[in-house]
C-alpha positions in Angstrom: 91.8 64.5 54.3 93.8 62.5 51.1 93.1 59.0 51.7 96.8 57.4 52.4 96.4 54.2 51.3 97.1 52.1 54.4 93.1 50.8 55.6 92.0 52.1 58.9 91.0 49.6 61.4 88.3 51.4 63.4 87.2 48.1 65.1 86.7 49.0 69.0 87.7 45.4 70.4 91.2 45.9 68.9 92.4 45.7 72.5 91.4 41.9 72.6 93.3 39.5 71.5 91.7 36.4 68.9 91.1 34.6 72.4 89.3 37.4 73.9 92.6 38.4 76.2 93.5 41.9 76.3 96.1 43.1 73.8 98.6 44.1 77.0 98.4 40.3 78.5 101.7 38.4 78.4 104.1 39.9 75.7 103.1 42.7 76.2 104.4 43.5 79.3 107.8 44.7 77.5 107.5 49.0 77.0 109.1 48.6 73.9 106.2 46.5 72.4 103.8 48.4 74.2 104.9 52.0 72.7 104.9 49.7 69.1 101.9 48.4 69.5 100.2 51.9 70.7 102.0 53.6 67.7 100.2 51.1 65.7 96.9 51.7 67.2 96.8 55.1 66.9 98.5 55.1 63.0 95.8 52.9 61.6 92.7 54.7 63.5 92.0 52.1 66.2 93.0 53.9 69.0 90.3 56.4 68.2 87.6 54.1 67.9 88.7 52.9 71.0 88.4 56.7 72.1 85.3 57.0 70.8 83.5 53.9 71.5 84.5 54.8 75.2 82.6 57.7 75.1 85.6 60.3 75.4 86.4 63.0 73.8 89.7 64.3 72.4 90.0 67.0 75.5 89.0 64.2 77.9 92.1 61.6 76.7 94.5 64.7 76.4 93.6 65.7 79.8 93.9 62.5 81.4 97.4 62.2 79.2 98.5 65.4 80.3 98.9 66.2 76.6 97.6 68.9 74.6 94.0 67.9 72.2 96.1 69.1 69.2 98.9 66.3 70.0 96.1 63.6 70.8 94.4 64.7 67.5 97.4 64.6 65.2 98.4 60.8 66.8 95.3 59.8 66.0 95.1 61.0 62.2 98.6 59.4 62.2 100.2 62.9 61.5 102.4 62.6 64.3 104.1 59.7 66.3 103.6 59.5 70.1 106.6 59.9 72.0 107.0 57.0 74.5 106.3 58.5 77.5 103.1 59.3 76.3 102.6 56.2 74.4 102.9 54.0 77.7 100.5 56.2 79.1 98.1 56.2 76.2 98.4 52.3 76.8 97.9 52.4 80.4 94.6 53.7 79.6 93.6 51.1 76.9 94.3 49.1 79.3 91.7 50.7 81.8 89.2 50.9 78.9 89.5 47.2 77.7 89.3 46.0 81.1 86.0 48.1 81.4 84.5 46.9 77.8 
């Protein structure tokens, strides 16, 4: 894969805030940041370290997404953009994982 440029943030407390709240916690509550911030995640590589450090694979999160791997896969190389539906899901379950780390 050709290196892009942009540095990947693989660090898998990206959830938490510099206060140790989770990302989601206050401003967050608006969608529209949500799917932003989710795009973001998943653009720069965090969301799969997130994926990864929670021990799931890429069939696991598309299945609990109800998305196909190859769509969970390309969001996470930044190749694609997730729609917002799926975004708000995708954050719904970061949510579940950071509350669990």
């Amino acid at each position: 894969m050709a290196e892009t440029g942009r540095k990947r943030n693989t660090d898998p407390d990206m959830w938490r805030n510099a206060d140790g709240t989770l990302w989601h916690d206050g401003a967050m509550d608006d969608p529209t940041l949500r799917v932003a911030y989710v795009r973001r995640l998943a653009a720069r590589g965090a969301a799969r370290a997130m994926r990864e450090a929670a021990g799931l694979s890429v069939r696991d999160l598309a299945k609990s997404l109800s998305v196909s791997p190859s769509t969970v896969s390309r969001c996470e190389r930044g190749q694609s953009r997730p729609r917002a539906d799926f975004a708000l899901r995708w954050a719904a379950l970061l949510d579940d994982l950071g509350r669990a780390a």
